[in-house]
N, C-alpha and C positions, 0 to 999 in steps of 0.2 A: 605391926600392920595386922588387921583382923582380917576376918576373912573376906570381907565388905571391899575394903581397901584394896585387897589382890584381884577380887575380879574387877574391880572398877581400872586398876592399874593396866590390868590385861585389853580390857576394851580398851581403854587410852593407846595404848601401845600396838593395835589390830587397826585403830583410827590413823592412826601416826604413817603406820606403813603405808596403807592406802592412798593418804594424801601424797605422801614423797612419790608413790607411782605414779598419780594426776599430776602432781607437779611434772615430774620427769619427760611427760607425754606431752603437756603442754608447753613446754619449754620447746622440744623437737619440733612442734608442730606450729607457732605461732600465728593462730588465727586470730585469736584478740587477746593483746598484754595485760588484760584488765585479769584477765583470770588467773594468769601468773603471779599476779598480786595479790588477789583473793586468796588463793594459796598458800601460800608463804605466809598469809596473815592466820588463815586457819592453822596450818602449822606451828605457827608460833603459838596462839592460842593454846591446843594441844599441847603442847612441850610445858608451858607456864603450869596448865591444871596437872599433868602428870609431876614435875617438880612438887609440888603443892601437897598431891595423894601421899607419896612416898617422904614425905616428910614426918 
């Protein structure tokens, strides 16, 4: 991994956690399901391109 790769890894990983908090928040707070879904998809997202970098 260059060094390119480690900070992009870092951002990926500073994204990651923030969304698991919006998730988390939104899960407690159930105003609209849709965004719990958005979520979860963004997450995955995230998860997919960080597997990817670190490869």
């Amino acid at each position: 991994m260059d060094k390119k790769d480690k900070k992009r890894a870092a951002t990926l990983n500073q994204r990651l956690q923030k969304l698991r908090q919006q998730l988390a928040g939104a899960k407690r707070q159930m105003d609209d399901p849709r965004e719990v879904a958005a979520l979860e998809a963004q997450i995955a997202e995230v998860e997919a391109e960080l597997a990817k970098t670190k490869e």
